[in-house]
GUTILUM-464109 format. One record per residue (C-alpha): residue number from 0; residue in three letters; x, y, z. Coordinates in nm, 2 decimals, decimal comma. Example, Ala and Ser with C-alpha at 12.3 -4.5 7.8 and 13.67 -1.06 7.14 Angstrom:
% GUTILUM-464109
PT:0:ALA:1,23:-0,45:0,78
PT:1:SER:1,37:-0,11:0,71
***
This chain:
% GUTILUM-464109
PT:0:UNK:-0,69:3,27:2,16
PT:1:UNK:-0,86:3,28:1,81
PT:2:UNK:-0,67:3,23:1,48
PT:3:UNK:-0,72:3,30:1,13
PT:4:UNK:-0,70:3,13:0,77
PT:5:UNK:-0,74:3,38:0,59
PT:6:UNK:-0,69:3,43:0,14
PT:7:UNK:-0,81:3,06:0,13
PT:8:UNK:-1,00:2,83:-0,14
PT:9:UNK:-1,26:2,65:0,11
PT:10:UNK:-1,32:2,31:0,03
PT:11:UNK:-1,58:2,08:0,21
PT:12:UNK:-1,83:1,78:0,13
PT:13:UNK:-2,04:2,04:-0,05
PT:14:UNK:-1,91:2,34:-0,04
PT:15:UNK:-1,72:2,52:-0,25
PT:16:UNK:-1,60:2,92:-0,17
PT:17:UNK:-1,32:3,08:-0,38
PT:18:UNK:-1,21:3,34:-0,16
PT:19:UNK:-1,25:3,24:0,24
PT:20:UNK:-1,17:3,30:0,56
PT:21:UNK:-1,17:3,03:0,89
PT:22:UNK:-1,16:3,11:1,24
PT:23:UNK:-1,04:2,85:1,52
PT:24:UNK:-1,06:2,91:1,90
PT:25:UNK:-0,98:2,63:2,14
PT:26:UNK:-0,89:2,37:1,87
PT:27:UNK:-1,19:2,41:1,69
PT:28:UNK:-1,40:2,58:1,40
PT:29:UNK:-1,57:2,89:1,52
PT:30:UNK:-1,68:3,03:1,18
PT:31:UNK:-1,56:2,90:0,78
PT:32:UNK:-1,72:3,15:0,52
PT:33:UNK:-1,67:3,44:0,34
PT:34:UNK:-1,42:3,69:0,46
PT:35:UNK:-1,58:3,87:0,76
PT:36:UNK:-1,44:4,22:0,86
PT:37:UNK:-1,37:4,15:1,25
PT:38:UNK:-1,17:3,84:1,19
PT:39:UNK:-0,89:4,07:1,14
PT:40:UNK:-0,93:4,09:1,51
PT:41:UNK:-0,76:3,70:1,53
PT:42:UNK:-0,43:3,68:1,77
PT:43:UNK:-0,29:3,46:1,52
PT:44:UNK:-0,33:3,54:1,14
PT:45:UNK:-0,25:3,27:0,87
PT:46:UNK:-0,21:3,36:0,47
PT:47:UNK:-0,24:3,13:0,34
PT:48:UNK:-0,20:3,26:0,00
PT:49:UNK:-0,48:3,10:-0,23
PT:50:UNK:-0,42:2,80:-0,08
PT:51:UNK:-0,71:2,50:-0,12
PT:52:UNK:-0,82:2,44:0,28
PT:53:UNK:-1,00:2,07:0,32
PT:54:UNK:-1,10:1,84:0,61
PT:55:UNK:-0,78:1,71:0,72
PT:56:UNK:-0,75:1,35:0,59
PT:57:UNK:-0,85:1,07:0,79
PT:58:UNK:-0,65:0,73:0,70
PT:59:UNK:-0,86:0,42:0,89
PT:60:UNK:-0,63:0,17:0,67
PT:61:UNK:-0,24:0,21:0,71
PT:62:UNK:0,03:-0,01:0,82
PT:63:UNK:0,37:0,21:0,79
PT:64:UNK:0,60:0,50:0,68
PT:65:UNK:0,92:0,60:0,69
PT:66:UNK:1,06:0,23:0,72
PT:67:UNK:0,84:0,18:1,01
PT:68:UNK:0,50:-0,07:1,12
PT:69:UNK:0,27:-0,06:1,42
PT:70:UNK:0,38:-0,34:1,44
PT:71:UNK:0,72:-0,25:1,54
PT:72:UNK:0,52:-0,21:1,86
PT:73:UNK:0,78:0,08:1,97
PT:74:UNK:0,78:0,40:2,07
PT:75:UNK:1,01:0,54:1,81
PT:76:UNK:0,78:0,36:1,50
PT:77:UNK:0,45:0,51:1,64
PT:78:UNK:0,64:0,86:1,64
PT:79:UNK:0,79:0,82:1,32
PT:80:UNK:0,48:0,68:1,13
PT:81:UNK:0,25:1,00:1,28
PT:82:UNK:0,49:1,25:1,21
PT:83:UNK:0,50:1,13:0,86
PT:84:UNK:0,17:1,12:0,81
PT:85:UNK:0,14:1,49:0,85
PT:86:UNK:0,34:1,52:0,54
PT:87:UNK:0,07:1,33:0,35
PT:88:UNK:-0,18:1,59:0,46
PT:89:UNK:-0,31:1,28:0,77
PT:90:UNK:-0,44:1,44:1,06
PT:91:UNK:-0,59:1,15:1,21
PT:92:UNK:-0,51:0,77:1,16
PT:93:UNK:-0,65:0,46:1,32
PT:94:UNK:-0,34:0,23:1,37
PT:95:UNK:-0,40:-0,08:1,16
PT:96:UNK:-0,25:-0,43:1,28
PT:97:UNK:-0,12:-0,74:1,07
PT:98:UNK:-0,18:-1,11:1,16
PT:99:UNK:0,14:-1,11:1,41
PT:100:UNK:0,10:-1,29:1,74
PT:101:UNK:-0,16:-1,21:2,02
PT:102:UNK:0,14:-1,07:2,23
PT:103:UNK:0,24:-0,85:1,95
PT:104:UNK:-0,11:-0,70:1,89
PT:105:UNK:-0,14:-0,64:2,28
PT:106:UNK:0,17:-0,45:2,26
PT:107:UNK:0,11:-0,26:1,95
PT:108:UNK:-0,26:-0,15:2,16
PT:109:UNK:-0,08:-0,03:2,43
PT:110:UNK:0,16:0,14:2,24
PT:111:UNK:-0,14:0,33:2,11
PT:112:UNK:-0,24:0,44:2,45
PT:113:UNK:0,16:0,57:2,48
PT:114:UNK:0,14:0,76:2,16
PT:115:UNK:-0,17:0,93:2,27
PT:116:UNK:0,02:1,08:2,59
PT:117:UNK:0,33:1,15:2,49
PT:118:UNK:0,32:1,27:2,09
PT:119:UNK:0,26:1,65:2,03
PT:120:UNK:0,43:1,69:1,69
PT:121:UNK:0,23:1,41:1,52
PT:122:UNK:-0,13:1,30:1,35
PT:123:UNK:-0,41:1,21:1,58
PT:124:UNK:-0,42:0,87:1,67
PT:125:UNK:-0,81:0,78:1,66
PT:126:UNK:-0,82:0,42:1,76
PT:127:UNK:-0,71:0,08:1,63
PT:128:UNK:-0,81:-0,16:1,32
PT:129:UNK:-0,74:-0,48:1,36
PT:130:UNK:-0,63:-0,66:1,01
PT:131:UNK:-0,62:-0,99:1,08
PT:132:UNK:-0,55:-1,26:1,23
PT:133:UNK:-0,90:-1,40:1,12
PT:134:UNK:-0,86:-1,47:0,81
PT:135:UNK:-0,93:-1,79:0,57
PT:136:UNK:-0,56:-1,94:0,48
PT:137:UNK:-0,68:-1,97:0,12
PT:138:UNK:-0,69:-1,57:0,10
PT:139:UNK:-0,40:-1,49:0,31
PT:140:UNK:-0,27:-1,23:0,02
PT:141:UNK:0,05:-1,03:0,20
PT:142:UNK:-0,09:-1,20:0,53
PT:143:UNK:0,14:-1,43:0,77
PT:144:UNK:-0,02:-1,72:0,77
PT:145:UNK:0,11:-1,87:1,05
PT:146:UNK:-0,12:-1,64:1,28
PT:147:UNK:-0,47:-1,68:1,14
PT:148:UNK:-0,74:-1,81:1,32
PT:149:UNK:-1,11:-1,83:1,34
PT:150:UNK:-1,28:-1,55:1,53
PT:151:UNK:-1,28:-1,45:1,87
PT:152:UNK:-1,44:-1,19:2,04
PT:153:UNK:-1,32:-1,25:2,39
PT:154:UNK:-0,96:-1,11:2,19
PT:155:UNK:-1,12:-0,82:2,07
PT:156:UNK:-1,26:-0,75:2,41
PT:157:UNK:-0,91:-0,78:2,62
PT:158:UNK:-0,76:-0,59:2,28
PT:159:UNK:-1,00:-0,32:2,32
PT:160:UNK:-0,99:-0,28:2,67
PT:161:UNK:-0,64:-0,15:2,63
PT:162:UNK:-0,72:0,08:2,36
PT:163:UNK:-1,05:0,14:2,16
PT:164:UNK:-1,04:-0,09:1,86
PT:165:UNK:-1,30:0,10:1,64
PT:166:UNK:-1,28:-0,15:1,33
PT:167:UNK:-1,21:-0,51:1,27
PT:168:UNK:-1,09:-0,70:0,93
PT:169:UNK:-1,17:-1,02:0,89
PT:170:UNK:-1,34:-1,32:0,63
PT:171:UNK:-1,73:-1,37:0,70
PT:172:UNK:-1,72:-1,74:0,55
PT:173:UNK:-1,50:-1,86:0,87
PT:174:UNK:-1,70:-2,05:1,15
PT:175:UNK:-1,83:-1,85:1,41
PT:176:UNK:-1,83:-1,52:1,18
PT:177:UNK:-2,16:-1,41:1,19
PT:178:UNK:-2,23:-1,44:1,56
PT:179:UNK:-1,83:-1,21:1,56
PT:180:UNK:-2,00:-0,98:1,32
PT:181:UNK:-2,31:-0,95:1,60
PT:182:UNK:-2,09:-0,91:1,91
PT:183:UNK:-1,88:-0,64:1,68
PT:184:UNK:-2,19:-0,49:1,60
PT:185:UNK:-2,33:-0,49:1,93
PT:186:UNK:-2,00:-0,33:2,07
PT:187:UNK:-1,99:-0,02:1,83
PT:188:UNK:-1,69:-0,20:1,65
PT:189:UNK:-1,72:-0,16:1,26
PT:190:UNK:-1,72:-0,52:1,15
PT:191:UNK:-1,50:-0,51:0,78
PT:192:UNK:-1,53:-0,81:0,56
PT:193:UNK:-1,19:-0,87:0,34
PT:194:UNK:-0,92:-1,18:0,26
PT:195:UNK:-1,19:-1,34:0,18
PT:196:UNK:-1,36:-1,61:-0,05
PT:197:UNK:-1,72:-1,54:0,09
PT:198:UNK:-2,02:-1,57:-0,15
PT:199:UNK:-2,28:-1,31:-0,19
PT:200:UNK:-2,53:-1,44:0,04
PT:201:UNK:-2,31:-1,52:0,30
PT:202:UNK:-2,21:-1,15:0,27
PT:203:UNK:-2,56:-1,05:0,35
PT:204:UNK:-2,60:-1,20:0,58
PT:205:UNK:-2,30:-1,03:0,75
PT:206:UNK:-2,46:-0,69:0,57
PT:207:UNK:-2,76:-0,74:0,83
PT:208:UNK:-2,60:-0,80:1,12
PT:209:UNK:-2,43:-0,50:1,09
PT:210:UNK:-2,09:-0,50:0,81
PT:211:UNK:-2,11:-0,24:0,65
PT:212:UNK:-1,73:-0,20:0,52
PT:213:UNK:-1,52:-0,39:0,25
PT:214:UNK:-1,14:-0,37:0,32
PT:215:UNK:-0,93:-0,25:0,08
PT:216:UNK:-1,22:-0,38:-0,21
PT:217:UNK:-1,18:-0,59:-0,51
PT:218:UNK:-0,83:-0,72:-0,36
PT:219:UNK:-0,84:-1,07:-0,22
PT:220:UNK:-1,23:-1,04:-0,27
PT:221:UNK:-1,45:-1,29:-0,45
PT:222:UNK:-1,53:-1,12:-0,81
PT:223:UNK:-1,84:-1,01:-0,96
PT:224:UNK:-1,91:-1,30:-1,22
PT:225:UNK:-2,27:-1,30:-1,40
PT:226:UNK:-2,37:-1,62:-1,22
PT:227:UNK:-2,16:-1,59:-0,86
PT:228:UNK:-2,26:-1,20:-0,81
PT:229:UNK:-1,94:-1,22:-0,51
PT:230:UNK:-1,88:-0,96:-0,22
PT:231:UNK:-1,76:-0,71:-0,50
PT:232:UNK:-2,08:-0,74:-0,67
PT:233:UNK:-2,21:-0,67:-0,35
PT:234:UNK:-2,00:-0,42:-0,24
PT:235:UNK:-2,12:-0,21:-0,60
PT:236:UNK:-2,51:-0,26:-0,54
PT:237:UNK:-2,58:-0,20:-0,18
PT:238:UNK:-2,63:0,17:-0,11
PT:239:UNK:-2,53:0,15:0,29
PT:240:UNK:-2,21:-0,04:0,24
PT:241:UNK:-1,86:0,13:0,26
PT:242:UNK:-1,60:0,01:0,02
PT:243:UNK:-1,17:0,16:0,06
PT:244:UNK:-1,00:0,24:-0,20
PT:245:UNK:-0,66:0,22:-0,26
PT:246:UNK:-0,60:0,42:-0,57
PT:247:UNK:-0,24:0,37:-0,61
PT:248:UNK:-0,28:0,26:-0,98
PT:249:UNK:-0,18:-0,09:-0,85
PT:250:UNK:-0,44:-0,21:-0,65
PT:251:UNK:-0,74:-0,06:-0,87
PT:252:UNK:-0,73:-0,02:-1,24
PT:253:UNK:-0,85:0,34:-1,37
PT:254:UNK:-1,14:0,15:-1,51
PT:255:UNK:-1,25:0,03:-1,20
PT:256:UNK:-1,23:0,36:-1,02
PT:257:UNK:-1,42:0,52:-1,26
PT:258:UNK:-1,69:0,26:-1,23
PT:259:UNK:-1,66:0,24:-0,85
PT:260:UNK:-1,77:0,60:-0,85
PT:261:UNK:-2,01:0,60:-1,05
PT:262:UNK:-2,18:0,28:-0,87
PT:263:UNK:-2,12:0,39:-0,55
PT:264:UNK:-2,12:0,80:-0,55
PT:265:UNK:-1,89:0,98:-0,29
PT:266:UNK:-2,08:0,92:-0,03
PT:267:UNK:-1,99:0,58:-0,02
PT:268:UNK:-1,62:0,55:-0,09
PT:269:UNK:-1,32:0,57:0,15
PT:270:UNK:-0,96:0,68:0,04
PT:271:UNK:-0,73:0,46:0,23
PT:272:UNK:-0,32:0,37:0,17
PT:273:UNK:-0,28:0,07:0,34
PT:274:UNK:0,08:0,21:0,36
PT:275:UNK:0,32:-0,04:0,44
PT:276:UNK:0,70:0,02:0,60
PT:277:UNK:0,82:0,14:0,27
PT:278:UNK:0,57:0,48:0,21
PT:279:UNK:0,84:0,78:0,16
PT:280:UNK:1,10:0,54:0,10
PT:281:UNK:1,30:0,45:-0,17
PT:282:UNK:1,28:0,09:-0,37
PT:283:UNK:1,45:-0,18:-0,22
PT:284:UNK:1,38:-0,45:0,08
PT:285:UNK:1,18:-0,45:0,33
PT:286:UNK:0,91:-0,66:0,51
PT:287:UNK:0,57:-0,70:0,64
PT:288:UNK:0,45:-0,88:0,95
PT:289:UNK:0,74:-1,06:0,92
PT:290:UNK:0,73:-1,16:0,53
PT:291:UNK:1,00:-1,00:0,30
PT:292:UNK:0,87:-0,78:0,04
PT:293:UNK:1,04:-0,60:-0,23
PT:294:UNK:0,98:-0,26:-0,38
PT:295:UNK:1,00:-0,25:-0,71
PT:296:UNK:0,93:0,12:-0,90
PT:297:UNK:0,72:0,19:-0,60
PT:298:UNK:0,50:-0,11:-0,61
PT:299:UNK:0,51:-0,39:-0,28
PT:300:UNK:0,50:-0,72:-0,37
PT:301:UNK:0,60:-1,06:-0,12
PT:302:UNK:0,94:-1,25:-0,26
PT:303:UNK:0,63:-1,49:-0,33
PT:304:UNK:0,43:-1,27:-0,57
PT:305:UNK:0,15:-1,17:-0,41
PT:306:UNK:0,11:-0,76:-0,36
PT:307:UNK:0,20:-0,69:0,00
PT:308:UNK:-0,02:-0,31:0,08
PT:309:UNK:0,10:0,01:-0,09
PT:310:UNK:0,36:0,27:-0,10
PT:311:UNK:0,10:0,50:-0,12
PT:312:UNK:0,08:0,90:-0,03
PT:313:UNK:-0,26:0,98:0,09
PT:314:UNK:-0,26:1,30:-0,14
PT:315:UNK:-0,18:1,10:-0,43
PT:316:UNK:-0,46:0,89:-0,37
PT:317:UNK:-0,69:1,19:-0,36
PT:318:UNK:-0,49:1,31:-0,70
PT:319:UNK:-0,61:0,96:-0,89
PT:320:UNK:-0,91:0,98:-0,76
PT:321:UNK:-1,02:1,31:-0,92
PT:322:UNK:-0,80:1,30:-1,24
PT:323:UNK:-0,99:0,94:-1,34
PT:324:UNK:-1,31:1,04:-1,21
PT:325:UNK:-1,34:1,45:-1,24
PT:326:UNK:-1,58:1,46:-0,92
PT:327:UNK:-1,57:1,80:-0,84
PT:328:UNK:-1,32:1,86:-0,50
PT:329:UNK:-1,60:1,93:-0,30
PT:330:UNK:-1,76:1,59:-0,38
PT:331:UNK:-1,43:1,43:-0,41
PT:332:UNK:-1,32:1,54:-0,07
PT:333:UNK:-1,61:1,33:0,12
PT:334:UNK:-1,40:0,99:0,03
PT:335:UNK:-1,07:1,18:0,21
PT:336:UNK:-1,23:1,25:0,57
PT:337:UNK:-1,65:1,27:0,58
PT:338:UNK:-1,68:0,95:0,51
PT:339:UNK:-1,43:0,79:0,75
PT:340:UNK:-1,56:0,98:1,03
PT:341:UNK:-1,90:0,92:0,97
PT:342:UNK:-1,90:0,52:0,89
PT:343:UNK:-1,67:0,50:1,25
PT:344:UNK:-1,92:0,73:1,43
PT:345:UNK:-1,70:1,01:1,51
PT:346:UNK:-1,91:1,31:1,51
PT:347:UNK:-1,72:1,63:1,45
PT:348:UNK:-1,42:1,55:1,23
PT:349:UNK:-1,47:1,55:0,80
PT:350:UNK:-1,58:1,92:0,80
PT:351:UNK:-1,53:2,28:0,77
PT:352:UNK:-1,79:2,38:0,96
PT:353:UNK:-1,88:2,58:1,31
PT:354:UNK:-1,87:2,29:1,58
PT:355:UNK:-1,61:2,06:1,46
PT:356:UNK:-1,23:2,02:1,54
PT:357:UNK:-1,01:2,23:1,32
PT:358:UNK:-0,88:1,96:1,15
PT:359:UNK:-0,72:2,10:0,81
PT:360:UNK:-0,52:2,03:0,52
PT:361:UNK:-0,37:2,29:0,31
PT:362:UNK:-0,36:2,22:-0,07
PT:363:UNK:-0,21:2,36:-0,40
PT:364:UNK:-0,35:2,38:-0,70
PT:365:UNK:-0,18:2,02:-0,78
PT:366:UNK:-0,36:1,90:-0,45
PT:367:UNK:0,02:1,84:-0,28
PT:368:UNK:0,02:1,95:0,08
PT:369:UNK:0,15:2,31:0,21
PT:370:UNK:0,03:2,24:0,60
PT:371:UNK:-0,14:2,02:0,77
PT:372:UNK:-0,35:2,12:1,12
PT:373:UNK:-0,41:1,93:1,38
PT:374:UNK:-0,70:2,10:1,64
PT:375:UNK:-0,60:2,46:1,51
PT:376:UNK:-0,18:2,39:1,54
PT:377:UNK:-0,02:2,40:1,24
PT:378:UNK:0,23:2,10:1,25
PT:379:UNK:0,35:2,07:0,94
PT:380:UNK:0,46:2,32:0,71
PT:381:UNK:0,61:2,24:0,31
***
């Protein structure tokens, strides 16, 4: 069975056609282009009325919606959080962990594999990051401290035994690190360097052995200072290193987004929410791995102080984004989906293009979502 988008504004990491036309059969992309006369022949035809059609957005960094964690480890918060993200134009996800106890991260892994059999109305679940629990206690930020610990990899092998783990968060400067970083490397796991105090050579070091990600950069990062150049100044000058973004106007300053992208380029940035619980939700109390947070004019912070993740949208990241930046949509788009995809090594999601799944967000002109796609089913409509 073959459908049709038709009366659509294709957007993709380079490409940019006013009036198009895309074909699915089977879940994925058989032709995106201009119109073509026999794809009136489609079973299933979708007008999408003028409608802006990207890559559907790929989220590697995101704790919660809907008054919900992964870490809930249930059924029910899995179903709600995927669902959700469909709103936010998501079509896939990796389910990202707190520092909560070894138990609690097997259950929220196998919870994963659950969600994977059993949810049809939801976002893609593509694997599991792992935030935490290796962390330095000096750079805990919204982290439980009660669970951190030096590096293991014998945890991330019975963890991703259960379900693929396709990205780990953790500080470089903790013993053991840079043999972790190896065996992560060595594994296909995308080692991630964050909650951290780590210098800039001992980032480079990690940077060899195969880190090529900053999590959620600048925030709980060592600082670029003119004499300690720090992970951020790394982060800025080396060309194979990806850094996420949360552009949330709380975690980044304009400033800094604009100078981000013009360091960095899109081909190098990564949108991300790091959502907590209280995405789509209104202010008021909540927590996060087992901390209490309030929400206060949509910001997250610990009773403590420190900021405790986002409330963040994904489309309203992408809005930011290319409001403080003006990078064209189809350059803009990369940081939404390509760059996710590519930096995990999944090889056909981030494009509109022949081959790969049918993945697809549909945008208005204020880049809000009309429908999200999931593998050429439309399950969410505005």
């Amino acid at each position: 069975m073959k459908k049709l988008i038709k009366n659509c504004r294709i957007i993709s990491p380079g490409l940019d056609i006013a009036d198009g036309q895309i074909v699915i059969e089977n879940g994925r992309i058989v032709y995106a282009g201009q119109p073509l006369a026999d794809a009136l022949d489609c079973d299933d035809v979708m007008d999408a009325k003028g409608a802006i059609a990207a890559p559907g957005f790929i989220d590697i960094h995101s704790h919660g919606r809907s008054n919900y964690d992964f870490c809930d480890c249930t059924e029910e918060a899995f179903s709600a959080i995927g669902r959700g993200k469909l709103e936010d134009g998501v079509t896939g996800f990796l389910a990202t962990s707190l520092s909560v106890s070894y138990d609690d991260l097997r259950l929220l892994c196998h919870q994963a594999e659950q969600y994977k059999k059993s949810v049809t109305d939801g976002a893609t679940l593509l694997g599991i990051h792992l935030e935490g629990p290796f962390f330095n206690p000096t750079c805990a930020g919204a982290q439980n401290p009660a669970y951190l610990k030096n590096p293991e990899i014998g945890i991330i092998d019975e963890l991703n035994a259960i379900s693929p783990v396709l990205k780990v968060s953790y500080s470089p400067e903790l013993p053991g690190a840079l043999e972790f970083t190896k065996a992560l490397t060595e594994r296909g796991i995308m080692p991630s360097g964050g909650h951290t105090e780590a210098d800039y050579d001992c980032f480079e070091q990690h940077r060899a052995a195969g880190m090529k990600h900053l999590t959620h950069f600048c925030n709980v990062m060592t600082p670029v200072h003119h004499l300690r150049f720090g992970m951020v100044g790394a982060g800025l000058m080396d060309d194979d290193v990806y850094v996420e973004m949360i552009c949330d106007g709380v975690h980044l300053c304009e400033q800094m987004i604009a100078m981000i992208a013009k360091l960095k380029g899109p081909e190098r940035m990564m949108l991300i929410t790091d959502s907590m619980r209280a995405a789509a939700m209104p202010d008021g109390e909540y927590s996060l791995g087992g901390l209490p947070v309030i929400v206060k004019d949509g910001c997250a912070r610990l009773t403590t102080g420190p900021v405790a993740g986002s409330t963040l949208r994904y489309h309203n990241g992408l809005k930011r984004l290319v409001r403080v930046t003006g990078l064209p949509l189809s350059e803009a788009i990369r940081t939404t989906s390509l760059n996710q995809a590519e930096s995990l090594g999944i090889k056909d999601r981030g494009k509109l293009e022949k081959g790969y799944i049918a993945d697809i967000v549909l945008l208005d002109a204020n880049l809000d979502v009309v429908a999200t796609i999931c593998e050429g089913v439309v399950k969410y409509t505005r």
